[in-house]
N, C-alpha and C positions, 0 to 999 in steps of 0.2 A: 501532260500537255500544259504549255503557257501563254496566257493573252493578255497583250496591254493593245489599250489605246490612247490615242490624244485625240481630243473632242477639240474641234475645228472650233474659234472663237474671232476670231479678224472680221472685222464690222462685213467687209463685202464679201470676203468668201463663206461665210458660215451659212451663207442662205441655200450654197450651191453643194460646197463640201461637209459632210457629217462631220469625218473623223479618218487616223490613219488608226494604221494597227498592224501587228504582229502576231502570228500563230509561230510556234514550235515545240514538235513532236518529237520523240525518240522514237526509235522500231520503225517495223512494217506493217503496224496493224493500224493506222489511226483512221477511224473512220468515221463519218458521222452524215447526219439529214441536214442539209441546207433546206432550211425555211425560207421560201420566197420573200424578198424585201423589194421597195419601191428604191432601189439602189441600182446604178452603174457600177461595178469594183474594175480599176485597173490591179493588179497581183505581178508581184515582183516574184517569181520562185527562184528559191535560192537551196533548195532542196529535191527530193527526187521527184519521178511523173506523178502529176497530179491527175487521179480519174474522176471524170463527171458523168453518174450515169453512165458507167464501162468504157468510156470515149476516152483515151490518151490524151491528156492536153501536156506535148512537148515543150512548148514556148516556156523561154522563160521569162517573156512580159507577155502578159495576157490580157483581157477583157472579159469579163462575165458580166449578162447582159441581164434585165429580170426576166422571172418564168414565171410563170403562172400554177405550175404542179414544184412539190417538194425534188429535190434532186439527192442523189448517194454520191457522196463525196468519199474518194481516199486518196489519204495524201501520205503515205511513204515519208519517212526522215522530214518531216513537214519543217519548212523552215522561210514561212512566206510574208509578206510585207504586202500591202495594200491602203490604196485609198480608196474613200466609199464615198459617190456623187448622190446628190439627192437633187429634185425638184430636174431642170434640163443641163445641170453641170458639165457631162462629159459633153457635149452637144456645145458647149461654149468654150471649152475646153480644146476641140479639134476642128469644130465648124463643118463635119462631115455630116450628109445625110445618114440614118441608117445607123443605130445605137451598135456598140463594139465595131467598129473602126476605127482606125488609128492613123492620120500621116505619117508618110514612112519619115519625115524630118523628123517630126513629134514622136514617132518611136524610136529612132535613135536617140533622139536627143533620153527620153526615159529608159533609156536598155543602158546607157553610158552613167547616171545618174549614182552620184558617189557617195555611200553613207553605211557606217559605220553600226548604229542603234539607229531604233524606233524617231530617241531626238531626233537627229541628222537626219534621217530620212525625211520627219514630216515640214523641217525648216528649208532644206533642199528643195521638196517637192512644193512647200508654199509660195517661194522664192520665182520657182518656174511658175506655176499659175497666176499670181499677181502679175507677170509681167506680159501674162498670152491672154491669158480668159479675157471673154466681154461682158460687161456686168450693167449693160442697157436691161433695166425693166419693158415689160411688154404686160397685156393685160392678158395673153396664157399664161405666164410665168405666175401671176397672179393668182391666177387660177389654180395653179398647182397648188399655192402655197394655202389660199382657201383651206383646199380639200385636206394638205394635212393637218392645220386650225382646225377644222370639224370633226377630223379624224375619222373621213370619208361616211360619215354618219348625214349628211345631208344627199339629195337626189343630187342627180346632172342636171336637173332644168332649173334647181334654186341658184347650182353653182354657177351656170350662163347667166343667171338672172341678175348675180350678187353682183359680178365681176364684166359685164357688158363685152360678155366674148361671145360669137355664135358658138354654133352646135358643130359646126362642120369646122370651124378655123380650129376650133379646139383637137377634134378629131388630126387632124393633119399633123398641129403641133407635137400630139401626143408617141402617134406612132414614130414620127421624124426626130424626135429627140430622146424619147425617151425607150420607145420600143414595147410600147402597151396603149392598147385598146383605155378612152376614156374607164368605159366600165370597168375594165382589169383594174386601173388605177386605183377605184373608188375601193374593189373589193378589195385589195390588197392591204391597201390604208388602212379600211376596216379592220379587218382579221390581225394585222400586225397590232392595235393598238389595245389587243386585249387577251392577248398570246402570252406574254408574259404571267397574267394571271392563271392563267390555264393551266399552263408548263409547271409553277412553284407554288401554287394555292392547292393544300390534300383536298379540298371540299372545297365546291365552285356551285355557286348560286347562279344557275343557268338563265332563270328570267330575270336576273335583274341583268346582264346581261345582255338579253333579248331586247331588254325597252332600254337598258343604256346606248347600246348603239345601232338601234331602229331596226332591228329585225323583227318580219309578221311575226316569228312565234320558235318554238324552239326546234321545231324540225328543219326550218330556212337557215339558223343558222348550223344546225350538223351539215346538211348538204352543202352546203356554203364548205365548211370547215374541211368537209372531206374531198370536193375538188382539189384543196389547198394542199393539203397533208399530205393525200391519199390513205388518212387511214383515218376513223371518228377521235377529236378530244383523248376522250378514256385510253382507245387503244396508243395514242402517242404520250399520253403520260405516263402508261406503262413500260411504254418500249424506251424510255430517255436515252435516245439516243440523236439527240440535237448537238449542236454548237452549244448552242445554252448547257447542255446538260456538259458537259464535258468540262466550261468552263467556271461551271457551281460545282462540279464535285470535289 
């Protein structure tokens, strides 16, 4: 299996866009755990059916939207191409309510979208978003961007408090662009920004963890972690069978 990316760098899009990238797989076995990210992906497949959680996704432009539990991914002859939105990106990107939707302009125009490599693809696709996205500040977008500064380690009432957003306009924004509950937000943020350690560290200092990123104590965060996973830490370091672990081995 092989992964590149290009990390999104353009003064205005990099607030909105992470990064493009490329998976490809030989065989019929490629399997792996999608860990929940605070990410919109549009997925160009250019390879066979891709399954999420046994569900056939035919398309071969798609949207994957966040979740809030781990998902099983298999992807056959994997040969896929994607961009990753971060903070309300795809939301500016198509102006629809209602995260993974697409205008069927906007989708032809991306199903038609002509490129060769990873370059091409992500000069192409910057080419189109410069010329569509809206990159008006608001004081949610703020907010979002707050929350991953803190790395979702601050409450919801510091982050209204920081950023002079209510509590309900935030709510509205959240579900409307981005498709998560303020609190999913927060926890998601959380848990991604210390997952890395977890996954590649043999020995993992559990409380310094616990006070680094504000959990009562260390049972709040297993609980926490195994909503996310579905399985404790331990037993997912065991199992490597991540996107990470696939693209470390």
């Amino acid at each position: 299996m092989s992964y590149r990316e290009i990390i999104e760098v353009h003064p205005e899009l990099r607030r909105f866009v992470l990064c493009y990238w490329h998976i490809r797989a030989e065989g019929d076995q490629f399997t792996f755990r999608h860990l929940p990210k605070v990410q919109n992906l549009i997925v160009w497949n250019r390879g066979g059916v891709v399954w999420v959680d046994s569900h056939a996704v035919n398309e071969k432009l798609f949207v994957l939207t966040p979740q809030t539990v781990a998902q099983e991914v298999k992807a056959p002859r994997a040969n896929l191409y994607g961009v990753s939105f971060v903070n309300d990106g795809l939301f500016r990107l198509t102006n629809l309510p209602g995260a993974g939707l697409l205008p069927e302009g906007l989708k032809q125009t991306l199903e038609t979208l002509t490129f060769y490599s990873l370059e091409s693809f992500s000069i192409a696709l910057r080419k189109k978003m410069l010329s569509t996205m809206n990159f008006e500040d608001t004081p949610c977008s703020r907010a979002m961007d707050h929350i991953l500064r803190t790395k979702g380690c601050e409450t919801l009432s510091q982050v209204y408090h920081e950023c002079g957003v209510s509590e309900r306009t935030f709510q509205r924004f959240c579900k409307l662009r981005i498709g998560l509950s303020p609190k999913q937000l927060v926890t998601l943020t959380r848990i991604n920004y210390y997952l890395e350690e977890v996954l590649e560290k043999p020995e993992i200092n559990w409380m310094e963890i616990v006070v680094k990123h504000a959990y009562y104590d260390q049972s709040h965060l297993i609980h926490e972690f195994k909503r996310f996973a579905r399985m404790s830490p331990t037993q997912l370091k065991h199992e490597r069978d991540t996107l990470y672990h696939h693209i470390m081995s």
